[in-house]
C-alpha positions as CSV (number, residue, x, y, z in Angstrom):
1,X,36.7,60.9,-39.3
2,X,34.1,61.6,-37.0
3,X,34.7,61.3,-33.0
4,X,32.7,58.6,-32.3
5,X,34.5,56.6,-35.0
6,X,37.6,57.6,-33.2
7,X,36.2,56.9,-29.9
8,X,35.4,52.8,-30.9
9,X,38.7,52.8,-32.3
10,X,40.0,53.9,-29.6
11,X,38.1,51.7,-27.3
12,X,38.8,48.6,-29.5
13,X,42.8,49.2,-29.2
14,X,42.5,49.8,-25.2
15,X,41.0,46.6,-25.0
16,X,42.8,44.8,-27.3
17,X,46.2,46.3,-25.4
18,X,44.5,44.8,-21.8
19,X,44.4,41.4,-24.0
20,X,40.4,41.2,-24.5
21,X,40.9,40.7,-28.5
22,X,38.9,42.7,-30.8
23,X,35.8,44.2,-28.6
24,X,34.5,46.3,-31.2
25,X,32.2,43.1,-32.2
26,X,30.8,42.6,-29.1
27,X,29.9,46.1,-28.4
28,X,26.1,45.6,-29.5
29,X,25.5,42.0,-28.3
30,X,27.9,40.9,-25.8
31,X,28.4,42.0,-22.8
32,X,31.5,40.6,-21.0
33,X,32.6,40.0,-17.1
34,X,36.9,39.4,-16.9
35,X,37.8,37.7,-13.4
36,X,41.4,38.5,-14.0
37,X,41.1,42.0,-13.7
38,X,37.8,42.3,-12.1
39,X,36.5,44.7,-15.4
40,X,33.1,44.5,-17.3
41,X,32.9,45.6,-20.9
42,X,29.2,46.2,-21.5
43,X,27.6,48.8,-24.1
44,X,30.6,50.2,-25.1
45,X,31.9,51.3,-22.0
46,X,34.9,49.4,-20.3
47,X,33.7,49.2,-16.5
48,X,36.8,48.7,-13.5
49,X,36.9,46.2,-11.3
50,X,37.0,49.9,-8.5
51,X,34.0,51.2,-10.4
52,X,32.0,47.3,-10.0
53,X,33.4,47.0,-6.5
54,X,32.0,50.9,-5.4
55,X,28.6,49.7,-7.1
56,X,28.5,46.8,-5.4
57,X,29.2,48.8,-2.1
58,X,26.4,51.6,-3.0
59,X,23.7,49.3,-3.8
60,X,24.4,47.4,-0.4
61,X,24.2,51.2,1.5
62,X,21.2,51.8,-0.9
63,X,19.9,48.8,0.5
64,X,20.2,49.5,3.9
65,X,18.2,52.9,3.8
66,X,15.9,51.4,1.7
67,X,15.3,49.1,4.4
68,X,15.4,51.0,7.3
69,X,12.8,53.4,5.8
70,X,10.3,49.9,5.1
71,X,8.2,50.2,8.1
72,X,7.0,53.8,7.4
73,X,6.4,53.6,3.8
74,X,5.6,50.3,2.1
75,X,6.6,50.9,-1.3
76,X,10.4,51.2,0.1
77,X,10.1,47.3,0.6
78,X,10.0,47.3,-3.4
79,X,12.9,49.7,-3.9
80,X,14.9,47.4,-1.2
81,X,14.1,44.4,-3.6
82,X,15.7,46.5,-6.5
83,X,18.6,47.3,-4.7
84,X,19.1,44.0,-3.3
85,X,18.3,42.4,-7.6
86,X,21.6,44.6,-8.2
87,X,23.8,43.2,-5.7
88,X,22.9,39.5,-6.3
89,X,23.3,40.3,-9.7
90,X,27.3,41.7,-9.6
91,X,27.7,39.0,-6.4
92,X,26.9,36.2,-9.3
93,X,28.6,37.7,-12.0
94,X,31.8,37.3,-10.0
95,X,31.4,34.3,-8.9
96,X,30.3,32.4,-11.9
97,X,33.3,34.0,-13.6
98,X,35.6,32.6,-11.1
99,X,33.6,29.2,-10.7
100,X,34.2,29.1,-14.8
101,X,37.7,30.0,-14.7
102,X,36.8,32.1,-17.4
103,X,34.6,35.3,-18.7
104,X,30.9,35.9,-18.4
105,X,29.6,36.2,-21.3
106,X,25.9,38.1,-21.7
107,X,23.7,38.7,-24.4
108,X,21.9,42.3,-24.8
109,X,20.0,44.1,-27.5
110,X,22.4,47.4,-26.9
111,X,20.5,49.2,-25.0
């Protein structure tokens, strides 16, 4: 058996432990958000609610400098934007999961 066999196994049987079922299916076309334990399962990898939270904390300092930085060069208006795209993005990930009572579930093309 090769490692990354072992590896999705692996994977599979941690989340299936935490109670997400059989993930393996859903590692190239869902991606999934769990409001009970704050983790996201995307890609293969299996994301912590510590890991989301320190994201969403480094895109709001990214932001910040980003904006600070606007008024001598333009093009950091865009990069604030970005920034700004990723917060909103993990802000209504949570919320939509708790609003649901449920997961968020999204569709990707694996990559």
């Amino acid at each position: 058996m090769n490692n990354s066999t072992d590896r999705e196994k692996l994977i599979t049987a941690l989340a299936s432990a935490m109670g997400q079922g059989d993930y393996s299916s859903t590692k190239y076309s869902e991606s999934k958000y769990d409001p009970t334990t704050g983790t996201l399962f995307c890609q293969g990898y299996i994301i912590s609610k510590s890991t989301v939270d320190e994201a969403l904390e480094y895109f709001k300092k990214a932001k910040l400098r980003a904006d600070q930085s606007a008024d001598a060069d333009n093009s950091m208006r865009n990069v604030a934007l970005y920034y700004q795209t990723a917060i909103e993005a993990i802000i209504m990930m949570q919320k939509k999961a708790s609003a649901d009572g449920g997961r968020v579930i999204a569709k990707n093309d694996g990559r």
